[in-house]
N, C-alpha and C positions, 0 to 999 in steps of 0.2 A: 762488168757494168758498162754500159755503153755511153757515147755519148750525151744521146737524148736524156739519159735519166740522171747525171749527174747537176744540171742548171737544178733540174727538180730536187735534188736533194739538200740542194745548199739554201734552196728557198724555203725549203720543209724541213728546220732541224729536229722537229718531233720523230719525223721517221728514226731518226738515231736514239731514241730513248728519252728525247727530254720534252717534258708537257709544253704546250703549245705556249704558253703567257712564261716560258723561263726568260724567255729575253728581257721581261717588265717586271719579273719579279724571284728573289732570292728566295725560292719557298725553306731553304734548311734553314735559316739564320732569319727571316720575316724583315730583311731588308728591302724597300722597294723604291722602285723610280719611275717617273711617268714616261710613256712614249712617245716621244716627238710629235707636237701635231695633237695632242691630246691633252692641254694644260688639269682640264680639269678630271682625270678619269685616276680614280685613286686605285692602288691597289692594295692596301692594307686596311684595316680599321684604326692603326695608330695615326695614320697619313688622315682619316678621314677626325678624327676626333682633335687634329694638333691645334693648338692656338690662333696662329695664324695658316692655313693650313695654304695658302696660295702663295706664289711667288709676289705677285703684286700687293697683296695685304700686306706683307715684309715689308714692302720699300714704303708704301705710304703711309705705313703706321710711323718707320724708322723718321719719315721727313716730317711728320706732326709734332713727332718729339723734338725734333731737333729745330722748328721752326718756332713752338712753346717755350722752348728753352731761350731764343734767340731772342724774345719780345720783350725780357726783361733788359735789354739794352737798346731796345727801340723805343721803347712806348713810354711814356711820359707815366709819374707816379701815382699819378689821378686812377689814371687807365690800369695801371699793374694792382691797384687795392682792390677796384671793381673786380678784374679778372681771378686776383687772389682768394675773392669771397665766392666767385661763380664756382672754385675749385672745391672749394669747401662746401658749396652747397648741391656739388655732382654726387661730394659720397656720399651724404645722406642723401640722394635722390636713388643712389645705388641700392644702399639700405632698402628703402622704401620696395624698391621693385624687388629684390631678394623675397619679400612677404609676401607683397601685391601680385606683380609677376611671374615670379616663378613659381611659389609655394599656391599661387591662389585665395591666399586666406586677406579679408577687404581690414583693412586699418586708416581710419582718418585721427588715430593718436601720436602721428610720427612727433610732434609739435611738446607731448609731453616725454618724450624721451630724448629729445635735442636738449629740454630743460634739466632733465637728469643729469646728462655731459657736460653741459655749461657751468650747472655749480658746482658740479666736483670736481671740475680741473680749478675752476676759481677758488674753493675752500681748500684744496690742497696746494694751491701758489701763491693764496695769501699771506700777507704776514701777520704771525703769531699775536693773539693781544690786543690787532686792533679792533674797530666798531665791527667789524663782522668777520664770520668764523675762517678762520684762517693755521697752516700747518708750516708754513716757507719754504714748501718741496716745489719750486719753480721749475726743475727740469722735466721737459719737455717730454721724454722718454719713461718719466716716470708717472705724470700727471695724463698722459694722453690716452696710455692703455688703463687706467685707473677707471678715468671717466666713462670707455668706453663699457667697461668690467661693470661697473653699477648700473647704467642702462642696459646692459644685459642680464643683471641680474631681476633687474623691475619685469623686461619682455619677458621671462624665465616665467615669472611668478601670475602675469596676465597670459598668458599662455594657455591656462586649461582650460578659458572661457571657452577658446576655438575651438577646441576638440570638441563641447557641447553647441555649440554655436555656429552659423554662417551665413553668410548673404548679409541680408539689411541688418539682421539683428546684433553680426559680429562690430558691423559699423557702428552701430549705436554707442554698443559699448563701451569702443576705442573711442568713441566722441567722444563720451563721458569721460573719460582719462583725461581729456584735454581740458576741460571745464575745473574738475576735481585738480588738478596742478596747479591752472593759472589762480585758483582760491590758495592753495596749501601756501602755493612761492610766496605770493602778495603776503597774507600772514605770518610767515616764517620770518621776521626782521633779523633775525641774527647771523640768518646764509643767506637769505637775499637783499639784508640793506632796504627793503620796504620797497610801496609801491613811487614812483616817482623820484625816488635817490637812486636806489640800485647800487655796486660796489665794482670796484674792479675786477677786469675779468682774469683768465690764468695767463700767467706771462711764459710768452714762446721762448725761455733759456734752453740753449743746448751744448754742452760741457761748457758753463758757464760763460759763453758767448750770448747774449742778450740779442735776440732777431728782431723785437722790436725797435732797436734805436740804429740810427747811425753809425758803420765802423768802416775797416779798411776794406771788407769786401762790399762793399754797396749802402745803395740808404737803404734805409727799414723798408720800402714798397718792396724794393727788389729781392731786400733777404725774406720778406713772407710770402714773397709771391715766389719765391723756389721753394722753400719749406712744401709749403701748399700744392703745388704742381708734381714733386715728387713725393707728397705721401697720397696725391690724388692718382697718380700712376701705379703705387704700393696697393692699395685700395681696388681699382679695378681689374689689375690680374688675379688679384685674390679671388676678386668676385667672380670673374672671368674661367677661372681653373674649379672655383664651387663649382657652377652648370655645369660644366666637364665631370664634374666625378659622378660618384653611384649616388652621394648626397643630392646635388642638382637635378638629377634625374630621377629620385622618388619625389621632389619636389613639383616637376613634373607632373607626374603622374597622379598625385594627391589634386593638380587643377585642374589637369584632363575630367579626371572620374576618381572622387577617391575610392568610393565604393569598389571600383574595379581595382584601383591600387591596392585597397587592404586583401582585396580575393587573393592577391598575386603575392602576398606576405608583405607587402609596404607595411609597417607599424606607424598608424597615421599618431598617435598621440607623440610619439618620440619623434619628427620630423616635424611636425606642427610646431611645438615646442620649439625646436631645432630652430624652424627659419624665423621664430620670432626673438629670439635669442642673438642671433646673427643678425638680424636686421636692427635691432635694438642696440647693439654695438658700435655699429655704424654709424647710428643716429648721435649714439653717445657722443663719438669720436668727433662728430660734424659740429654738435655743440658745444662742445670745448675748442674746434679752433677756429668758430665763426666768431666769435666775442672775444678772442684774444686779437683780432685784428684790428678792432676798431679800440679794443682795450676797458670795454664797459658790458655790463647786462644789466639786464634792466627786468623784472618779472613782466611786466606789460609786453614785453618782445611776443612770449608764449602762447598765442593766441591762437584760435581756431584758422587764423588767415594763412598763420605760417603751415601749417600742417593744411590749408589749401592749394597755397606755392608748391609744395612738396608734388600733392598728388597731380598739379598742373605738368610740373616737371615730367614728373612720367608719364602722361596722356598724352603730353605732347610730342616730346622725345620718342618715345616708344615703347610699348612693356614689354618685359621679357629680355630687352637687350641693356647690357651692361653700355652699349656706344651710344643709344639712344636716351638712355639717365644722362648721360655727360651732356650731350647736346640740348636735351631739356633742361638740362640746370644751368649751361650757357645762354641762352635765347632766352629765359625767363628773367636772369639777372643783368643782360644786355639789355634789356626791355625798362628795367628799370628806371635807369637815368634817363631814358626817352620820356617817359611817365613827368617825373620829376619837373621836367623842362618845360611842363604842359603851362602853367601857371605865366611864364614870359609869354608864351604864342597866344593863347586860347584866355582870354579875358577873366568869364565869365566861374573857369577852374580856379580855385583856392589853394593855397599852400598851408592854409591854416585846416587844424582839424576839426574848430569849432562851428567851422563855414561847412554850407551843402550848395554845391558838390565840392569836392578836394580832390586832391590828386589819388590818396588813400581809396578812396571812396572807387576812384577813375577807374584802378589798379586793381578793386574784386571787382569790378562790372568786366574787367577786361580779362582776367584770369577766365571768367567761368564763361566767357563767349568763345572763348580759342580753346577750351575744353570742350565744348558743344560742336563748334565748327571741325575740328582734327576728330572727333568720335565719329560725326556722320559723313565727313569727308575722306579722310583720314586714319582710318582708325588706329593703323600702324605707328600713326606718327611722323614724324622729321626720320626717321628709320627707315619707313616707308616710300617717301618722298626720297631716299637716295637711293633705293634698292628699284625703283622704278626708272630713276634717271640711269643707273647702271645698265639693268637692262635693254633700255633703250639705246646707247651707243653700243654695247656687245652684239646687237643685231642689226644695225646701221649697215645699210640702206634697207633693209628687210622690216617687216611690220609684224614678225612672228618669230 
């Protein structure tokens, strides 16, 4: 071997028998690493399908958590109930998108499936005997996947409409769900307490530590506003790891084109089913621990607005992404006490609901223009609007 040809051989280790990409990737054992210089260039499909599959998604995800966690000793307990009920109204927004979203199939009945989880964690945390139906199963663990299990079992059973059904007429339907509840709850006085009393809602015990009151780890904002933040982190990996698998991804494919999905062996009735099942769960979940916060429901809650808020949440947010529910269901319920406040600034606004205009009133004229405006602007959403500004400094100074 001479000189000249040895520089070339150490630059060329393929000439020795190993394929060109072994320096970036372990092909016997499918372990791989990126190559300097190339953050984004995967070499596996497990690297490309991971969770957070970027080094920087790690750290800003790790400082969110850990700056969420941090607020419950900053923020005042005003502020931690707001944010606790925003948490609570991310996973039913997650819910929502699971159907909407990812499955494709249109639902405006999230509103009567929030109502499904709300009295069955309240009937199951009541106590026994009194004015309305009550069991004394107070913990938390036990009342929460309950609730969620019976609005899963209602999504189960509305479920086959889809399969015959879609576009306007699926909506129609799930309208009608919302209508047909807020009648049955209002009549039912025994689990709902009637219209305008209402009853207590389920109480957040967890091995018999009481998170509603005051103890030695914190006051009650701060112990529901961690309940809430870590079962709304439990909640979106969930949902987050669904897209990920083979389920997410016939879900998928059912809102691309079902018809091309069922060519391909998708079983659209068994995945229909599926995401409304799943979605229904969630909703459950969300209504059992929005009303234990405040510690009342009330059948009037149930209403076509809420199950509006719901799908604002995800227009706005974003569909399809489990980050964009969080942040819709943020911005919607931060939005809120701005709303509220309208009545001190603006004169002319009511607090009262017998008066036109009121803040209620304020609050659907304002929901369905920032669904309008984010559709033809927007469509992406608040998802959109960061994946833009991303890109934008990743190419900084450049315009392509």
């Amino acid at each position: 071997m001479s000189d000249r040809e040895s520089p070339t051989k150490e630059r060329r280790p393929w000439k020795q028998g190993r394929p060109p990409m072994a320096w970036a990737a372990d092909i016997p054992t499918g372990r791989s690493r990126r190559p300097r210089g190339r953050p984004l260039l995967y070499t596996s499909y497990s690297q490309d399908m991971a969770l957070l599959d970027t080094g920087a998604k790690k750290v800003w995800t790790g400082l969110l958590v850990l700056v969420a966690f941090g607020l419950s000793v900053v923020l005042a307990d005003r502020s931690l109930e707001v944010l606790a009920g925003a948490y609570v109204l991310a996973i039913g927004a997650i819910g929502l998108n699971i159907v909407t979203g990812y499955a494709g199939q249109v639902s405006l009945g999230h509103a009567f499936f929030v109502a499904i989880g709300a009295y069955t964690g309240a009937a199951l945390s009541g106590p026994p005997g009194g004015r309305t139906l009550g069991f004394g199963v107070a913990e938390i663990w036990i009342w929460l996947p309950a609730a969620g299990l019976m609005a899963a079992a209602a999504g189960v059973l509305v479920a086959p409409l889809a399969t015959r059904l879609r576009g306007l007429y699926l909506a129609v339907v799930t309208l009608g769900l919302v209508f047909l509840g807020e009648h049955v709850f209002k009549e039912w006085d025994a689990l709902t307490g009637g219209p305008g009393v209402g009853r207590s809602a389920a109480v957040p015990q967890l091995f018999g530590v009481r998170l509603d009151q005051d103890g030695p780890l914190g006051t009650r904002e701060q112990l529901l506003y961690l309940l809430m933040l870590v079962l709304l982190i439990v909640f979106a990996v969930a949902a987050r790891n669904l897209a990920r698998s083979r389920i997410g991804r016939a879900f998928m494919a059912i809102r691309d084109r079902d018809i091309a999905a069922e060519v391909m062996g998708v079983p659209l009735t068994r995945y229909k089913v599926l995401a409304f099942g799943i979605s229904s769960f969630y909703a459950g979940c969300a209504g059992a621990l929005l009303y234990s916060i405040s510690g009342y429901v009330e059948p009037g809650s149930f209403s076509l607005l809420l199950s509006v808020q719901f799908i604002a949440m995800v227009l706005i947010g974003g569909v399809a992404t489990v980050s964009g529910a969080i942040a819709g269901a943020l911005f919607i319920s931060l939005l809120q006490p701005l709303t509220r406040s309208l009545p001190a600034l603006v004169p002319f606004v009511s607090a009262d609901t017998t008066v036109t205009p009121n803040v209620f009133q304020v609050e659907t004229v304002l929901y369905g223009l920032l669904i309008i405006l984010f559709l033809v602007f927007e469509p992406r959403g608040l998802f959109g609007v960061w994946i833009r500004v991303r890109n934008y400094w990743k190419s900084w100074p450049f315009s392509y």
